[in-house]
C-alpha positions as CSV (number, residue, x, y, z in Angstrom):
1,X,50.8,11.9,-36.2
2,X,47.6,13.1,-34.6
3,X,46.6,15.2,-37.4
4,X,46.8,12.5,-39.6
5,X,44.8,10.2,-38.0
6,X,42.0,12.9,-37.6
7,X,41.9,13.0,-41.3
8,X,41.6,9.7,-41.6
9,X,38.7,9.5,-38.6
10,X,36.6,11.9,-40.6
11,X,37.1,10.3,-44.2
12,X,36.0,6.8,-42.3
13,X,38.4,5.1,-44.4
14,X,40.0,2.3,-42.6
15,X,43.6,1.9,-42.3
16,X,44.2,0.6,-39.0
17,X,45.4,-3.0,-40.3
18,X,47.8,-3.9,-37.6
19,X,47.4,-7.2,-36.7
20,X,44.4,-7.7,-39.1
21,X,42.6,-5.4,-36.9
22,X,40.2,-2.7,-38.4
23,X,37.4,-0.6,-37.6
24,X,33.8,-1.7,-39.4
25,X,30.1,-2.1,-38.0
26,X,28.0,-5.1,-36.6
27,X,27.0,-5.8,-40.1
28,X,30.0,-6.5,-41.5
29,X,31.4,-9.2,-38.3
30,X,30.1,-12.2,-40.1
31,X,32.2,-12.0,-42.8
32,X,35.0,-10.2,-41.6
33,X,35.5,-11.7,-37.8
34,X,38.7,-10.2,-36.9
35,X,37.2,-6.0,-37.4
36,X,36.2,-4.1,-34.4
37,X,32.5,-3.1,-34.4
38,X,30.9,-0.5,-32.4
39,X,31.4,-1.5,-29.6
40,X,34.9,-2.3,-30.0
41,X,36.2,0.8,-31.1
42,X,37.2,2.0,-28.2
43,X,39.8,-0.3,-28.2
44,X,41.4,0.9,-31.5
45,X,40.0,4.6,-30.7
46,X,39.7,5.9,-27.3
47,X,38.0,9.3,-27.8
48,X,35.4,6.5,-29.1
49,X,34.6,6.0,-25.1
50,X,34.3,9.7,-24.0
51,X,31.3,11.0,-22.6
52,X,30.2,13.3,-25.2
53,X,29.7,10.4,-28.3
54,X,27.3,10.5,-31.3
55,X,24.8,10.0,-32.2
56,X,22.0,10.2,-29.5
57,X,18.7,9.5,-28.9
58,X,17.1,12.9,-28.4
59,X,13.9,12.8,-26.3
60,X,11.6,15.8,-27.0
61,X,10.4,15.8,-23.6
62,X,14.3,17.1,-22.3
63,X,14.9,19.4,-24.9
64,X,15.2,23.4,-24.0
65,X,13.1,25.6,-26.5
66,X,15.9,28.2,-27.5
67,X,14.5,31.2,-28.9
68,X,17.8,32.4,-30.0
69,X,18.3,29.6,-32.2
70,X,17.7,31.4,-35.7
71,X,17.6,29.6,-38.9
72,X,20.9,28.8,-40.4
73,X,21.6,30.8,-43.7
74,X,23.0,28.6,-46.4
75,X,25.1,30.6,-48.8
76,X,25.9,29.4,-52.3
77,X,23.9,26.3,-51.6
78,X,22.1,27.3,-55.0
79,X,25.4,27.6,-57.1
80,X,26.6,24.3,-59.4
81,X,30.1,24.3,-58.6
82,X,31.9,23.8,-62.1
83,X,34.5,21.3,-60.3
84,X,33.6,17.3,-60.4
85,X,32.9,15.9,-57.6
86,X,34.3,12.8,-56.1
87,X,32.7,9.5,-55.0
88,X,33.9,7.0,-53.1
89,X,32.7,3.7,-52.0
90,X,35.5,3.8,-49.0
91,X,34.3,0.2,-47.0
92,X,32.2,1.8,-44.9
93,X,29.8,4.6,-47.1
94,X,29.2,6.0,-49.8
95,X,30.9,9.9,-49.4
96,X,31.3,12.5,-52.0
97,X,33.8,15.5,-51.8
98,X,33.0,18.6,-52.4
99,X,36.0,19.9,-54.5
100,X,35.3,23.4,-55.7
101,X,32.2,23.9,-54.0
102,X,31.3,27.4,-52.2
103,X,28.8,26.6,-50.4
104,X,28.5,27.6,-46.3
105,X,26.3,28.1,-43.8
106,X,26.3,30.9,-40.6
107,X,24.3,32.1,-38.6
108,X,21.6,29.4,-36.8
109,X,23.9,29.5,-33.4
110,X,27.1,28.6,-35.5
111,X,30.0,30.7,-34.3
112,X,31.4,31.8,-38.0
113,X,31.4,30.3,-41.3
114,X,31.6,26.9,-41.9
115,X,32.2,25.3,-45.8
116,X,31.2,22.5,-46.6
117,X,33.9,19.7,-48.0
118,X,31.7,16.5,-48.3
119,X,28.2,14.5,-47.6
120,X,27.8,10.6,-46.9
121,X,24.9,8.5,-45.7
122,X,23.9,6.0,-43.3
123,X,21.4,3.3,-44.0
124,X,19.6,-0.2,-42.8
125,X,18.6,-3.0,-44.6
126,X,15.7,-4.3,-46.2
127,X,14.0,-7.6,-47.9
128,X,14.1,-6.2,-51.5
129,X,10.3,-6.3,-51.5
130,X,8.2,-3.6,-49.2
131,X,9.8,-3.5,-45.8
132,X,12.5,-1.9,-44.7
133,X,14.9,-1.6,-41.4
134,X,16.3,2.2,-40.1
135,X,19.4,2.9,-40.8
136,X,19.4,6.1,-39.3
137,X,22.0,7.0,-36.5
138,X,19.8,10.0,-34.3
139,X,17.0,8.8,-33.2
140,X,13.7,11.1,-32.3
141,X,12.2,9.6,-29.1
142,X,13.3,5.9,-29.9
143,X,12.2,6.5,-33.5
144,X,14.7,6.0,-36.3
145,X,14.1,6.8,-40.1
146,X,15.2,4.6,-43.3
147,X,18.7,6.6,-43.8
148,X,20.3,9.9,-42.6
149,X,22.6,12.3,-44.5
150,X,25.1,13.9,-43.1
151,X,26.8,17.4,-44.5
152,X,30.1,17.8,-43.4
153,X,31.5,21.4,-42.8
154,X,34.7,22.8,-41.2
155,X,35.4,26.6,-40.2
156,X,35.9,29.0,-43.3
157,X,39.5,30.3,-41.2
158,X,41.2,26.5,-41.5
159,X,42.2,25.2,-44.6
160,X,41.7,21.5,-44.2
161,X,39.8,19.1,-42.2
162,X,42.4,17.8,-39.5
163,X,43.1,21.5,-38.8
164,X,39.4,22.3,-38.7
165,X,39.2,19.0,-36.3
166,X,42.4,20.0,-34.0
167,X,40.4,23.1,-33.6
168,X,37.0,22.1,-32.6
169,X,36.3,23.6,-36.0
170,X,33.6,21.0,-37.3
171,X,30.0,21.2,-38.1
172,X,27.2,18.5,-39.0
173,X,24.1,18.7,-40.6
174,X,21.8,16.3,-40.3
175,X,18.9,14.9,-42.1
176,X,16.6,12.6,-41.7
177,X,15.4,10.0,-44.5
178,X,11.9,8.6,-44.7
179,X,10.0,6.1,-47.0
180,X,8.0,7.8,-49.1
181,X,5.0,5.2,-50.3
182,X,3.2,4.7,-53.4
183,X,25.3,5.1,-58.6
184,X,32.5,1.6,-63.8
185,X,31.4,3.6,-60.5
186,X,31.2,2.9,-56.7
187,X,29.8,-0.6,-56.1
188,X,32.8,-2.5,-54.2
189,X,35.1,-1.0,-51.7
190,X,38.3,1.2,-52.7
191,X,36.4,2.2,-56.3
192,X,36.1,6.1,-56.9
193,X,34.6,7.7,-59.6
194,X,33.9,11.4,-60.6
195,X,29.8,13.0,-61.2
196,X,28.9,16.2,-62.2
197,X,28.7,18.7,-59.4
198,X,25.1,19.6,-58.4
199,X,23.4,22.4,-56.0
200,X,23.5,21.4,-52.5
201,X,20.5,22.2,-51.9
202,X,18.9,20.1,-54.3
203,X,19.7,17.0,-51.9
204,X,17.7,18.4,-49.2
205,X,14.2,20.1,-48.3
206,X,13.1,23.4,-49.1
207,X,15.3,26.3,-47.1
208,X,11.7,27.6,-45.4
209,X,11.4,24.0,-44.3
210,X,14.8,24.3,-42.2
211,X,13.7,26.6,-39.4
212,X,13.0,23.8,-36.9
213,X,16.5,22.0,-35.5
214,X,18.2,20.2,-32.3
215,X,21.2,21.3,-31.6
216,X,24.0,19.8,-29.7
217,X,27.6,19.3,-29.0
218,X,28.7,15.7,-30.2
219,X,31.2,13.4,-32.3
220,X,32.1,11.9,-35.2
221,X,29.9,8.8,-35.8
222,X,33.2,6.8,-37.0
223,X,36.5,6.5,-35.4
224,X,38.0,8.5,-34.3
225,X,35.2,9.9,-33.0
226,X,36.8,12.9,-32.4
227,X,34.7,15.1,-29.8
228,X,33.5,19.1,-30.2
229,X,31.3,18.6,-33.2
230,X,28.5,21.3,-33.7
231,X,25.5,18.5,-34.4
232,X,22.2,20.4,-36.1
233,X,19.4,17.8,-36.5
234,X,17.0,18.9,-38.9
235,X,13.4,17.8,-37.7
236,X,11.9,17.4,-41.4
237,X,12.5,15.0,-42.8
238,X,13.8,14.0,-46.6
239,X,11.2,12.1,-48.1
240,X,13.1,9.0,-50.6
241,X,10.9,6.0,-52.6
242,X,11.3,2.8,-51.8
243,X,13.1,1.5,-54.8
244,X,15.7,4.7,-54.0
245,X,16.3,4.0,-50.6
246,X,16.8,0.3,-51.6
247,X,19.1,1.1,-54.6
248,X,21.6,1.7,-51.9
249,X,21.5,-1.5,-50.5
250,X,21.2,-3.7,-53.4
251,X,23.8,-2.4,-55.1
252,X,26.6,-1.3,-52.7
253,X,29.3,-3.7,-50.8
254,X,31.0,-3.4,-47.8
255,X,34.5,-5.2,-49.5
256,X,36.4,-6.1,-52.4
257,X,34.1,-8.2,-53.6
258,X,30.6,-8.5,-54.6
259,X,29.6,-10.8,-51.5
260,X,28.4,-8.9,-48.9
261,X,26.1,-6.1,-48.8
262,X,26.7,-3.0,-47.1
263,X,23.6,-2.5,-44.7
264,X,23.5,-1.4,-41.8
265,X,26.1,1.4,-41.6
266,X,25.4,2.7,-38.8
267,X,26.8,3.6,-34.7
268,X,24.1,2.6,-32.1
269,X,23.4,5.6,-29.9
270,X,25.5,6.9,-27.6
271,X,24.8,8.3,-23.7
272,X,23.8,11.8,-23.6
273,X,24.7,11.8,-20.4
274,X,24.5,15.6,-19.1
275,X,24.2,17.3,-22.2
276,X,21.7,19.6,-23.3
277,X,20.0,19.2,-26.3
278,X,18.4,22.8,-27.9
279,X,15.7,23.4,-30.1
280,X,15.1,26.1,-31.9
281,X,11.7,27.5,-32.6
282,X,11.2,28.8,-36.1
283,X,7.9,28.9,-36.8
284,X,8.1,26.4,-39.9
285,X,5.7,25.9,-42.5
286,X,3.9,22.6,-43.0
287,X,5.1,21.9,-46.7
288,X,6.0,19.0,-48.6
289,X,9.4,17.7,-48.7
290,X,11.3,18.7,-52.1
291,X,10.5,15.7,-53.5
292,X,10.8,16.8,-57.0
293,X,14.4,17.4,-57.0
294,X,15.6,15.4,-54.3
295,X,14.6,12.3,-56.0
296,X,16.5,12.8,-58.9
297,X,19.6,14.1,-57.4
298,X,19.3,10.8,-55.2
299,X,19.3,8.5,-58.3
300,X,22.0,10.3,-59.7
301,X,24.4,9.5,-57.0
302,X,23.5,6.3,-56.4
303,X,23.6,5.9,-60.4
304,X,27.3,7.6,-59.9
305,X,28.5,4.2,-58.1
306,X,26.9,1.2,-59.6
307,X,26.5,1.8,-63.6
């Protein structure tokens, strides 16, 4: 039914074999000719071609400055769940669920309380030596970073995420990844593992950093790409090493095997067409990314799926 396959768009797991058919990105057509990339998955998925798709490129220039934009308040983003976690390499990224977690955010525009239920990440490709390519799916005035985050969250009221994605009932928060210069697990497609839980907000910058946001209505970035999403962009970034950001491609693959990379897991943007990107304007303090536990937390996870 309908609500299934929302559950299934959200978890980006793939299960649309008919006729050897499936969903996957541009980096993954070489070796696996008969999946439907980006551009294609419109003919598996047709909320994929509606005119309010993510991500976007957001140009600064456009945006309206909204003063009632407060900062979001993250609740329980501090707390250690005592649950495990779940990590899955699911063909397409590396996601964890959040089982047992408290942790919500409200306020910052939101209409309610949303929980969050899991986080995944998008990324590019590099040389193994000092360059890389963005993997990031937003772009700021044509700029993309290394990776992005995502935090998913679905309205406190519904109990799971195809009821919170029948309802328009879905929020995402974005982050941005950068280079910073000077995870039995997950490595292959279908392999799950358990990590200890951490605090959420150990995987992203300091709270007083998070004043400044875009805000906009949007999609999923994987089929379904079910519309109505609450998008909040962060504009600071995460700041990752080099030898992190790389630890996800070197060591993660897109299949069954240990042939093919994944890279590149990422949508191209989308048309923003009419919409109207927001941007709040917290007055947000210069300071440094929370390097210090970000990092580890990173290497944990990424520990999680290839040890």
């Amino acid at each position: 039914g309908e609500r299934e396959e929302k559950a299934v768009a959200l978890s980006t797991v793939a299960l649309s074999f008919a006729e050897g058919k499936h969903w996957c990105y541009l980096s993954q057509k070489c070796h696996d000719p008969h999946c439907q990339e980006p551009r294609q998955w419109d003919q598996m998925y047709e909320a994929c071609s509606g005119s309010g798709q993510s991500p976007i490129n957001i140009l600064t220039r456009k945006v309206q400055h909204d003063w009632t934009l407060q900062p979001l308040r993250f609740r329980e983003y501090s707390t250690r769940p005592d649950s495990k976690w779940s990590v899955e390499n699911n063909g397409h990224t590396v996601q964890v669920n959040l089982k047992g977690s408290a942790a919500t955010i409200e306020s910052g525009g939101l209409s309610g309380s949303y929980k969050a239920v899991q986080f995944h990440f998008h990324w590019g490709n590099g040389d193994g030596a000092k360059s890389t390519s963005p993997g990031s799916e937003h772009s700021i005035d044509g700029e993309r970073y290394a990776m992005e985050l995502h935090i998913v969250h679905i309205k406190e009221e519904f109990p799971t995420i195809e009821a919170a994605l029948a309802n328009k009932g879905i929020a995402v928060l974005g982050f941005f990844i950068e280079v910073r210069k000077g995870l039995g697990f997950v490595r292959i497609r279908g392999n799950k593992t358990e990590m200890s839980a951490l605090c959420l907000d150990s995987l992203i910058p300091n709270i007083e950093d998070l004043g400044s946001f875009y805000r906009y209505t949007g999609s999923l970035t994987t089929p379904g790409c079910n519309e109505d999403v609450v998008w909040t962009l962060f504009e600071k970034p995460i700041q990752l090493g080099l030898d992190q950001i790389q630890a996800f491609w070197l060591r993660l693959y897109f299949g069954g095997t240990k042939d093919h990379w994944m890279v590149d897991n990422f949508r191209p943007v989308q048309p923003v067409g009419d919409r109207i990107v927001r941007k709040s304007d917290a007055n947000t303090p210069s300071l440094p990314a929370k390097v210090l536990l970000l990092l580890p937390s990173a290497v944990y996870l990424v520990l999680c799926l290839i040890q």
